[in-house]
C-alpha positions in Angstrom: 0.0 0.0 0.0 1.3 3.6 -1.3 2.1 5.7 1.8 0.3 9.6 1.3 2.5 11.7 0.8 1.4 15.0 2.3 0.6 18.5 -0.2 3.6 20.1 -0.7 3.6 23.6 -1.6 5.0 24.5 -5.0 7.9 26.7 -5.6 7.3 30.0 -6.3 7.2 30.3 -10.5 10.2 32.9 -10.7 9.2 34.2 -13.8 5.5 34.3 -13.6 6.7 36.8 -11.1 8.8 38.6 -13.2 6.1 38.9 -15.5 3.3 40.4 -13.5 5.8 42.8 -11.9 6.7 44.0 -15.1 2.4 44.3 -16.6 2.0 45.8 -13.2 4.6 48.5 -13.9 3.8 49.2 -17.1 0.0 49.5 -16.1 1.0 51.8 -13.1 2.8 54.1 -15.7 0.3 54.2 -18.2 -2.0 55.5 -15.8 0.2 58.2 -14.3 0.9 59.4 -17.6 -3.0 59.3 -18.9 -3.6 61.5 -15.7 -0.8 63.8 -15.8 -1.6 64.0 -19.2 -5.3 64.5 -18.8 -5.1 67.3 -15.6 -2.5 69.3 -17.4 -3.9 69.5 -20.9 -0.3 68.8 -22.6 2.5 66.4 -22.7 4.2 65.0 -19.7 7.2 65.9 -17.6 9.3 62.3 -16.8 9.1 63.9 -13.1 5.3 64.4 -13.5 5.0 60.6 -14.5 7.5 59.8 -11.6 5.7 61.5 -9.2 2.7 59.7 -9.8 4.0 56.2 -9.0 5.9 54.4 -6.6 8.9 53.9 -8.7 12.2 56.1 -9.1 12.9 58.1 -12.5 15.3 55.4 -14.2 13.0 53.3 -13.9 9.9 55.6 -15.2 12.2 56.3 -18.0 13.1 53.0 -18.7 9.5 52.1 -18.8 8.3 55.2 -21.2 11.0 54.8 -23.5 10.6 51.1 -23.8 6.4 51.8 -24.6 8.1 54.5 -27.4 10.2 52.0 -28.8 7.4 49.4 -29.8 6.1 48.2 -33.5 3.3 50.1 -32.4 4.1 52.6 -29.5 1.8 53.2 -26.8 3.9 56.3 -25.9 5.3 59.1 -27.8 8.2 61.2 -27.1 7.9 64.8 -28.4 11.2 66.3 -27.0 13.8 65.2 -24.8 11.9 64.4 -20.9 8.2 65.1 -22.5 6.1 62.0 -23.5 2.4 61.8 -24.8 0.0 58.9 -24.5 -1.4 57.9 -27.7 -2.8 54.6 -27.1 -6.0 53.9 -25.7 -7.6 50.9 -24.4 -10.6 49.6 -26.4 -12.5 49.3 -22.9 -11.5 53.6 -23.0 -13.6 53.9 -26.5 -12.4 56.0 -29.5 -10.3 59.1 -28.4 -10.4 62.0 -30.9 -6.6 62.7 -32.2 -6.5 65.9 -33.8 -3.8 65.7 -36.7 -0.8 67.6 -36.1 -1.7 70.4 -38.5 -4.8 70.9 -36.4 -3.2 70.7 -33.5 -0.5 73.4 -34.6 -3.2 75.7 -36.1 -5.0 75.8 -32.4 -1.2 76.3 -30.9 -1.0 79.5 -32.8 -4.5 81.0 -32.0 -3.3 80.7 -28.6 -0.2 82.5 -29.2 -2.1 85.3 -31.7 -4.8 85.7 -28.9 -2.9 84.9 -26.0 -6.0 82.7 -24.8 -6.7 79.5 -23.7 -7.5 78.0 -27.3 -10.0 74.9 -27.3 -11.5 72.5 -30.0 -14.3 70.7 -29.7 -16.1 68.2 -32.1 -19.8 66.6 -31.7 -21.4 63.6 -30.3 -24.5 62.8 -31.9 -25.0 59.0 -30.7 -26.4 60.1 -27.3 -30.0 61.2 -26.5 -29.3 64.9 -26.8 -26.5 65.4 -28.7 -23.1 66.8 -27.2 -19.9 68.3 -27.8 -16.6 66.8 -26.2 -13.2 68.7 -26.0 -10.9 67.3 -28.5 -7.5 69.4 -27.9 -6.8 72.5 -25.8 -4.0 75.1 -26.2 -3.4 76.6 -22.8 -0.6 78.6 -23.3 0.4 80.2 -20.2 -2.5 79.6 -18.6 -3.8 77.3 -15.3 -5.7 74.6 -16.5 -9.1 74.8 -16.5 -10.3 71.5 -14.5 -14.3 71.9 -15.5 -16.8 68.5 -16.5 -18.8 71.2 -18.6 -15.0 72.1 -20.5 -14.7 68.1 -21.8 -18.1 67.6 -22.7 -21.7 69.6 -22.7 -24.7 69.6 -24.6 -24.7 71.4 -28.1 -27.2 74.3 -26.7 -25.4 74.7 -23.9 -22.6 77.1 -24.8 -21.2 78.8 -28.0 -18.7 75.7 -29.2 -21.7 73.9 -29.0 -24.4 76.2 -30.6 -22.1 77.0 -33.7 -22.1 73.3 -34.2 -26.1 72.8 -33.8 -26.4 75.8 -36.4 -25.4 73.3 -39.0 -28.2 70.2 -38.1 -31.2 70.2 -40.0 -33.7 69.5 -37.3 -36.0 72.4 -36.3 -34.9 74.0 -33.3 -37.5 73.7 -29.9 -38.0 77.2 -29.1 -38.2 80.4 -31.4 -35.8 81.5 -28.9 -33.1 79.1 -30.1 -33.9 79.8 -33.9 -32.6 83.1 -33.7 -29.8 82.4 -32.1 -29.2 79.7 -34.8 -30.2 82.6 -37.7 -27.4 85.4 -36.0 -24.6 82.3 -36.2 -25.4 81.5 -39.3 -25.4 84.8 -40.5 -22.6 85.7 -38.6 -19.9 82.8 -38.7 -19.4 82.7 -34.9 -21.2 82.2 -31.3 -19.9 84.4 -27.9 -21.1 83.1 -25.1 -20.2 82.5 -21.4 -17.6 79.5 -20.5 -17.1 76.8 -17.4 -14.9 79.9 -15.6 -17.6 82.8 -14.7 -15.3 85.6 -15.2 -14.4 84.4 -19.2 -16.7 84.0 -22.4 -16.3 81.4 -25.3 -15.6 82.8 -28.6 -16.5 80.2 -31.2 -16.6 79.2 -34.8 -17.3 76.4 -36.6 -14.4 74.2 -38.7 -16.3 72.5 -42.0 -15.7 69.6 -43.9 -17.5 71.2 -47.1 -20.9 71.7 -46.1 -20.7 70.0 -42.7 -19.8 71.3 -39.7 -17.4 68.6 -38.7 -16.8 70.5 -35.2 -15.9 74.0 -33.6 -12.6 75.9 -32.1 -12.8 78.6 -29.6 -10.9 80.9 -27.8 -12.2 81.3 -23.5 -11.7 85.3 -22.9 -12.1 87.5 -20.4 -15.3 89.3 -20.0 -13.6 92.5 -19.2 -11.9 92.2 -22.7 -12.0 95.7 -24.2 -14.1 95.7 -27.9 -11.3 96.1 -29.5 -9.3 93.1 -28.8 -12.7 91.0 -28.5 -13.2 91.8 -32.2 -9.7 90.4 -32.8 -10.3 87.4 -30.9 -13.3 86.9 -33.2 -11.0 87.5 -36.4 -8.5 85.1 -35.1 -11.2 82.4 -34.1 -12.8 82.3 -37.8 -9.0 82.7 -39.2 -8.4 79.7 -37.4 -11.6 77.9 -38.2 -11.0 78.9 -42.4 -7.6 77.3 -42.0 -8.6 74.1 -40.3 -11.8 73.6 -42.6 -9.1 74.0 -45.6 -6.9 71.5 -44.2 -9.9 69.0 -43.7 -11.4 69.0 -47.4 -8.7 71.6 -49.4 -11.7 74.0 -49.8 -12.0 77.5 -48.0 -14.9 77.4 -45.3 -18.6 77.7 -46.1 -21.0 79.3 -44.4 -23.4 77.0 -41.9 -26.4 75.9 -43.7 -29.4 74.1 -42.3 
């Protein structure tokens, strides 16, 4: 008769450790950089990332560089100690990436304004159809940490409205027609923004006859009428030049 041998605990699986220390790292980092990333507005510092974990720099580094270096990186580096996240999870959904053109047009209507520059594109799928935050430009700015700044209604504030000029549905109120008509007729929205003591100055960026989305500029209310009217110039300048860069033609005006 066998004798029972008694359970015997294994030994510990040296490189299934390894290996989950090394996901868990990578994970860690990926989330530090998606929220530095995501409360700044901009690429990150290597000692923003760092800070956010539990590791040392060298090791950050090694991490990030290592995400850059892959077939298909889950990590850009812009400029030397900067890096970008440009890989989402499919669990995340779709993340709008503005091309770098676009991305370098909003840049300089920052600069040329001196504002906090914003673009924005629409949502329809929900109920009531929204507006999310695509890219921001903040300049030298704090930034703005607001749920109605990443994603609002379309009637809700001038990004929005200048989008919901160009949908063919009849608007609810009379009130809300007009306010369609004057962007229409006018080519931009001003309206107030997330932070009480600054408007939104808004136009819309086309793909031919369709507004494909807006870009904005959030100013100061106490702006004098001078400098708002070349805030406004600047906003459709920028909108012309992005509307071009999407379809080759010069912008249209909103139909509906």
């Amino acid at each position: 008769m066998l004798e029972e041998v008694p359970d015997v605990p294994a030994a510990p699986d040296r490189a299934a450790s390894r290996t989950g220390l090394i996901v868990g790292r990578t994970v860690q980092v990926l989330r530090a950089l998606a929220q530095v990333q995501h409360d700044a507005g901009r690429q990150a510092h290597l000692r923003e990332v760092t800070s956010a974990t539990d590791m040392d720099s060298s090791t950050v580094c090694r991490y990030l560089r290592a995400l850059a270096a892959t077939e298909e990186p889950a990590v850009r580096q812009p400029s030397r100690g900067t890096y970008e996240l440009v890989w989402n999870a499919p669990s995340d959904g779709p993340t709008p990436q503005p091309s770098q053109r676009v991305q370098g047009q909003l840049t300089q209507l920052q600069v040329r304004t001196g504002q906090i520059a914003l673009l924005f594109h629409p949502f329809y799928l929900d109920r009531h159809p929204q507006r999310v935050c695509a890219e921001r430009a903040w300049g030298p700015h704090s930034p703005v940490v607001h749920d109605d700044l990443d994603i609002a209604p379309l009637e809700a504030d001038a990004p929005g409205l200048v989008i919901r000029a160009g949908l063919h549905d009849r608007p609810r109120t009379r009130e809300l027609a007009r306010r369609l008509d004057q962007i229409r007729a006018g080519g931009h929205a001003i309206g107030p923004a997330p932070v009480e003591t600054h408007v939104y100055i808004a136009a819309p960026v086309m793909r031919g006859s369709t507004v494909a989305g807006s870009v904005a500029v959030m100013s100061p209310r106490t702006t004098s009428a001078t400098a708002r009217a070349r805030c406004i110039q600047a906003v459709m300048d920028t909108a012309g030049a992005m509307s071009l860069h999407l379809t080759g033609q010069p912008r249209m005006h909103i139909t509906a």
